[in-house]
C-alpha positions as CSV (number, residue, x, y, z in Angstrom):
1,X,142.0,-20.6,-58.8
2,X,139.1,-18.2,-57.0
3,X,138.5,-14.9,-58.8
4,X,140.3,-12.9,-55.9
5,X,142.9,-11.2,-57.4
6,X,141.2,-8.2,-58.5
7,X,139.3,-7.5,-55.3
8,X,142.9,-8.0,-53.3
9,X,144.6,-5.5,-55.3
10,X,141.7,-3.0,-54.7
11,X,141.8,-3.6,-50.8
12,X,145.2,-3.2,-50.4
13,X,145.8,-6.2,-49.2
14,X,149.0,-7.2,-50.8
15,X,151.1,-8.7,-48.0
16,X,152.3,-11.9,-48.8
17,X,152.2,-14.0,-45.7
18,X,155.0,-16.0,-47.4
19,X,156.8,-12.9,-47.6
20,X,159.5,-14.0,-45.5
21,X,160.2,-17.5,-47.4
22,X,160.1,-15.2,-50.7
23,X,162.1,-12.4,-49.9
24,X,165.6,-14.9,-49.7
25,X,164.0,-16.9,-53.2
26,X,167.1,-17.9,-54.9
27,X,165.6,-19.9,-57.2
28,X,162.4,-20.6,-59.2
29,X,162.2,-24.3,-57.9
30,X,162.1,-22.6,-54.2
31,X,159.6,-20.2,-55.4
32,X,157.3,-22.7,-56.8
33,X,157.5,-24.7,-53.6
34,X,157.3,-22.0,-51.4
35,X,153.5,-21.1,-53.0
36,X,152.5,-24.7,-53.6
37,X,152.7,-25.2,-50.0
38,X,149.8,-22.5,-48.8
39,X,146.3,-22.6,-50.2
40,X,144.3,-21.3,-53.2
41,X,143.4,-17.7,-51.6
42,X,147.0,-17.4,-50.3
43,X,148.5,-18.1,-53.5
44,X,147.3,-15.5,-55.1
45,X,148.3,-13.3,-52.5
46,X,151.9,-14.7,-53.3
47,X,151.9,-14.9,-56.6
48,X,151.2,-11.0,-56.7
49,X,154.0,-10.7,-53.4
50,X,156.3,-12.6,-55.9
51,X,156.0,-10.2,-58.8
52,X,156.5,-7.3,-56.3
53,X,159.8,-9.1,-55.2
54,X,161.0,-10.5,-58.3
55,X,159.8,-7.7,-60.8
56,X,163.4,-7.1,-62.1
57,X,164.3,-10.6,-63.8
58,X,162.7,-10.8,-66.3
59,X,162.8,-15.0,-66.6
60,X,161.5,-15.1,-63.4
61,X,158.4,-12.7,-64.1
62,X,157.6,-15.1,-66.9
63,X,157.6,-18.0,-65.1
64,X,155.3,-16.9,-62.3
65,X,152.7,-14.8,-65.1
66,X,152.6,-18.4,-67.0
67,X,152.2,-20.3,-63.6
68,X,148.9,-18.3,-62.9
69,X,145.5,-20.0,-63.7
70,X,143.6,-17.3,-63.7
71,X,141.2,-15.7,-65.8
72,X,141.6,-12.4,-67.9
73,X,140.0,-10.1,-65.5
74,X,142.3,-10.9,-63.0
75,X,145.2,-10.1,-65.7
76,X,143.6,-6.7,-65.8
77,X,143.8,-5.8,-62.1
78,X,147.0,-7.1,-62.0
79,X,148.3,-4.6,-64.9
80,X,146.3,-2.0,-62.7
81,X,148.6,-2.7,-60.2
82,X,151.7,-2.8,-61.6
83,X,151.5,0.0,-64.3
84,X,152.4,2.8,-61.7
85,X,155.4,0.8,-59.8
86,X,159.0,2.1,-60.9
87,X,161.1,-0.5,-62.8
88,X,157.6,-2.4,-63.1
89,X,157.7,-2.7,-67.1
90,X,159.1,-6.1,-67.0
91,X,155.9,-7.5,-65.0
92,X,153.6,-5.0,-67.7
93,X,154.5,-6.3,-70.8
94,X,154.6,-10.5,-69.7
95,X,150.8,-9.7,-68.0
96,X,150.1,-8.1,-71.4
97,X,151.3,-11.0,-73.7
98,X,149.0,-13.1,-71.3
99,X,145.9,-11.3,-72.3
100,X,145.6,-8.7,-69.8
101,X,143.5,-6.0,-71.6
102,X,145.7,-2.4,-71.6
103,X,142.3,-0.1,-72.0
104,X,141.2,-1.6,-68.1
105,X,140.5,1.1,-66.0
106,X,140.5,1.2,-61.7
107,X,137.7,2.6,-59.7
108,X,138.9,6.3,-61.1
109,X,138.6,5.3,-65.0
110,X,142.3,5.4,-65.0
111,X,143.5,3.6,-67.1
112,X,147.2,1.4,-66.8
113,X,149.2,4.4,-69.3
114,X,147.4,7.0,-67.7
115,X,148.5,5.3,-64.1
116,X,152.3,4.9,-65.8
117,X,152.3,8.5,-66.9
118,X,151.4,9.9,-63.4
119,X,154.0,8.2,-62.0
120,X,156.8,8.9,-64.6
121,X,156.6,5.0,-65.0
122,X,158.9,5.4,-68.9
123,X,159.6,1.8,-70.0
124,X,156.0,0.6,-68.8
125,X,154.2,3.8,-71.0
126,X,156.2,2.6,-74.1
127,X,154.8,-0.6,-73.8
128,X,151.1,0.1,-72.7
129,X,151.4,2.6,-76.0
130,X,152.6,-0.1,-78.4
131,X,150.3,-2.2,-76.8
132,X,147.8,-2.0,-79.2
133,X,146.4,-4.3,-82.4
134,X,146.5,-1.5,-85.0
135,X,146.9,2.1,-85.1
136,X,143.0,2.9,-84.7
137,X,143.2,1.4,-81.5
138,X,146.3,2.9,-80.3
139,X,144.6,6.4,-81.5
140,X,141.6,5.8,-79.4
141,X,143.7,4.2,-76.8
142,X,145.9,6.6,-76.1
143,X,143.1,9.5,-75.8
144,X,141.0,7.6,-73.2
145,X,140.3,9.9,-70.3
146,X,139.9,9.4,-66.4
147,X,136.8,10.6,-64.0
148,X,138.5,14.4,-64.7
149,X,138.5,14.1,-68.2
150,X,142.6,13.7,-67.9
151,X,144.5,11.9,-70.3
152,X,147.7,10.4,-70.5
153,X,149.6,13.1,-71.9
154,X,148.3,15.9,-69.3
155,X,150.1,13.7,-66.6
156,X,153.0,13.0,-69.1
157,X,153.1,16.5,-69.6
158,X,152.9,17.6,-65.6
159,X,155.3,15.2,-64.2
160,X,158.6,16.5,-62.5
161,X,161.0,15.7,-66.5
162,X,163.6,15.4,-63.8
163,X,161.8,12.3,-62.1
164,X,161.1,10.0,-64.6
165,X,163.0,6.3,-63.8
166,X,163.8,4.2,-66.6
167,X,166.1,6.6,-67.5
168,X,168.7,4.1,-69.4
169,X,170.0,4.4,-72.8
170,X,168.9,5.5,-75.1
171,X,167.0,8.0,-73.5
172,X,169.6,10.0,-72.1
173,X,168.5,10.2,-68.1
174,X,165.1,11.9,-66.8
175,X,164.4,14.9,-69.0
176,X,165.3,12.6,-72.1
177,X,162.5,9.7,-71.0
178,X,160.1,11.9,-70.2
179,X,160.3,13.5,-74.0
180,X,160.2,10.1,-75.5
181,X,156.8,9.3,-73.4
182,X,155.1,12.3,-74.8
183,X,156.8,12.0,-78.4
184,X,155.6,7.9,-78.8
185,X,151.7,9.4,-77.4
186,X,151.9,12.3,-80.2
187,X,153.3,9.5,-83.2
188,X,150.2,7.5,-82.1
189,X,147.4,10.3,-82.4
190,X,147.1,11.9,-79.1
191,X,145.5,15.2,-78.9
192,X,147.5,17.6,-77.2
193,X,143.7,20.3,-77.6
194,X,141.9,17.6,-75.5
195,X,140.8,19.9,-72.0
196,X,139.9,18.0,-69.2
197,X,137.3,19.2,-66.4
198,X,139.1,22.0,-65.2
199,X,139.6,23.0,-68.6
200,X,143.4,22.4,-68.8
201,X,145.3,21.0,-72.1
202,X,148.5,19.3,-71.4
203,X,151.2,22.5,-72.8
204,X,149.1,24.4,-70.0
205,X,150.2,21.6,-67.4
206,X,153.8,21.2,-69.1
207,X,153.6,25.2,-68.8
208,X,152.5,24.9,-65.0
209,X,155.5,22.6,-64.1
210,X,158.1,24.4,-66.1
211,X,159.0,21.5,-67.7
212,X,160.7,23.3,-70.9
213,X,161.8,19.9,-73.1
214,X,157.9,18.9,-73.0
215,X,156.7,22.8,-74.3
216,X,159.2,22.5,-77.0
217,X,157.3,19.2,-78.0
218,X,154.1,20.3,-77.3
219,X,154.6,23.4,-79.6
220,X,155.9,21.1,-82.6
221,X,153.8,21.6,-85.2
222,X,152.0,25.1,-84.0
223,X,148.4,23.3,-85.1
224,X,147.1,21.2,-82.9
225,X,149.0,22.7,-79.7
226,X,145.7,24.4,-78.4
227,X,148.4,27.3,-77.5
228,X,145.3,30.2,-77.4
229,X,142.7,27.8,-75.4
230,X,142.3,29.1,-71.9
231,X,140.5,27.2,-68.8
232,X,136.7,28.4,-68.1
233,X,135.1,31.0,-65.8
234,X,134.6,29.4,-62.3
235,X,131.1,31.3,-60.6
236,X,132.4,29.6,-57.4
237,X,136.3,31.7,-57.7
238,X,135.3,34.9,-59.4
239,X,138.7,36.2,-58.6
240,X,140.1,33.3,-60.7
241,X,140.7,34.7,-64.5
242,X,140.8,32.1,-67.2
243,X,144.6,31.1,-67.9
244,X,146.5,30.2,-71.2
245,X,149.7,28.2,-70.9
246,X,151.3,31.4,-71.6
247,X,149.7,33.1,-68.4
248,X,150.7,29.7,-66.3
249,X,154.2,30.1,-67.3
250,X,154.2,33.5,-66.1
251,X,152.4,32.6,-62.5
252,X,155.2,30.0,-62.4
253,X,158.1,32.7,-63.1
254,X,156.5,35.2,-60.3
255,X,155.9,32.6,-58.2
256,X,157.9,33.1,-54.9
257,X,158.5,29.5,-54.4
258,X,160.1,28.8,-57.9
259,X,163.4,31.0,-57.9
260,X,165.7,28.5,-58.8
261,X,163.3,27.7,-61.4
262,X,162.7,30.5,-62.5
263,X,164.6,30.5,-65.6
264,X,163.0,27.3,-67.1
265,X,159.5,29.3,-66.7
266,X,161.2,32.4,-68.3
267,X,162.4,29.8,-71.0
268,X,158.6,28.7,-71.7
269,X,157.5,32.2,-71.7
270,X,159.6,33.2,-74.4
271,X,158.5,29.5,-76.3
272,X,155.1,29.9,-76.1
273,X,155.2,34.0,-76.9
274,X,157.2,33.8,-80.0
275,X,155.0,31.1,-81.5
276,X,152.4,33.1,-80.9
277,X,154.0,35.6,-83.0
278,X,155.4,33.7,-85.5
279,X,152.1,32.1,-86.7
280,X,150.3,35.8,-85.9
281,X,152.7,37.2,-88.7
282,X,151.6,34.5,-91.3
């Protein structure tokens, strides 16, 4: 099979032109014949509409990650492509027990968790996170930045808790998949002090979003929480001070926008102030 796979997914151009025989598949034996019957360049084109289709069942996604000839690169994009897609995780881990390599990275230096944790992708983050040979990978791994010097847990960290999918047992909806995300990147190693380009650690985007179960997880253990780091000077916005998590927390509680929020950024406030405290007393 040509080495197209790849350059599809980064054009865009995933429309199957099968996509009307596929969309009615009722059966693997139809799916098989249904690509068998177009050539090499359109296969891949609906093998990749198949997935899309048939992400869900999960003997299905086997059968059509086995069926593919093609090489390892090509693996890669294809975990590019489906590490941000809700419900996806099914399609992650069978392209990652082919050999597709989880520290890939798209024409941004994302990489798949980092695409999975902007998207509040749970089930596929798990898996990219256990992904790894050993726990020095998963370390190094897991604290892999983008273009902006953002990791994986400063878009865990930023993303709506209360939009998260995957949400089934035993996570315990949104807000409970979201914490497990962040928890299984801190068991590995992550570091929650890492700031990226504009300066920002993840409790200050947690902070930002007023996403209160993700502080409280952020602030557990004190050390390590980068709680007093603040963002630089900008010479281009001198009216811009440089911010803590504390002081983003308290532009999110002023903020006009945020009423009915306002309560979950009065929440972190109170969070972030009395460990301050706590550890000043000590």
């Amino acid at each position: 099979m040509k080495v197209i796979i790849l350059s599809l997914i980064l054009a865009g151009n995933l429309n199957c032109m099968l996509e009307d025989s596929l969309r009615d598949t009722g059966s693997q034996e139809s799916l098989e014949q249904s690509v068998s019957d177009v050539g090499d360049e359109d296969e891949c084109v609906a093998l990749v509409s198949a997935l899309h289709q048939n992400y869900a069942d999960v003997d299905t996604v086997r059968n059509i990650v086995a069926g593919m000839a093609i090489n390892n690169g090509e693996y890669d994009g294809l975990l590019l492509e489906f590490s941000d897609k809700h419900e996806c995780s099914n399609v992650v881990k069978e392209l990652i027990g082919a050999g597709a390599k989880i520290n890939c990275r798209d024409e941004s230096r994302n990489t798949p968790l980092i695409l999975a944790t902007s998207n509040g992708c749970a089930e596929t983050a798990l898996a990219l996170i256990g992904g790894s040979k050993d726990k020095a990978e998963a370390k190094r791994y897991v604290n892999l930045c983008n273009d902006n010097g953002t990791t994986a847990l400063m878009r865990a960290a930023e993303y709506n808790v209360d939009s998260w999918c995957d949400t089934s047992h035993p996570y315990g909806g949104a807000a409970g998949a979201g914490v497990a995300v962040v928890k299984s990147l801190l068991e590995v190693g992550t570091d929650r002090k890492i700031q990226n380009k504009y300066g920002k650690t993840a409790l200050m985007y947690a902070a930002q979003a007023g996403n209160v179960e993700i502080v409280k997880v952020l602030l557990n253990p004190y050390k390590g929480a980068g709680v007093n780091l603040k963002t630089p000077k900008d010479p281009k916005r001198l009216w811009d001070k440089p911010k803590s998590a504390l002081d983003y927390a308290r532009d999110g509680a002023g903020y006009k926008k945020n009423k009915l929020n306002k309560g979950r950024y009065e929440e972190i406030i109170t969070l972030i102030s009395e460990a301050i405290s706590k550890h000043k007393t000590k």
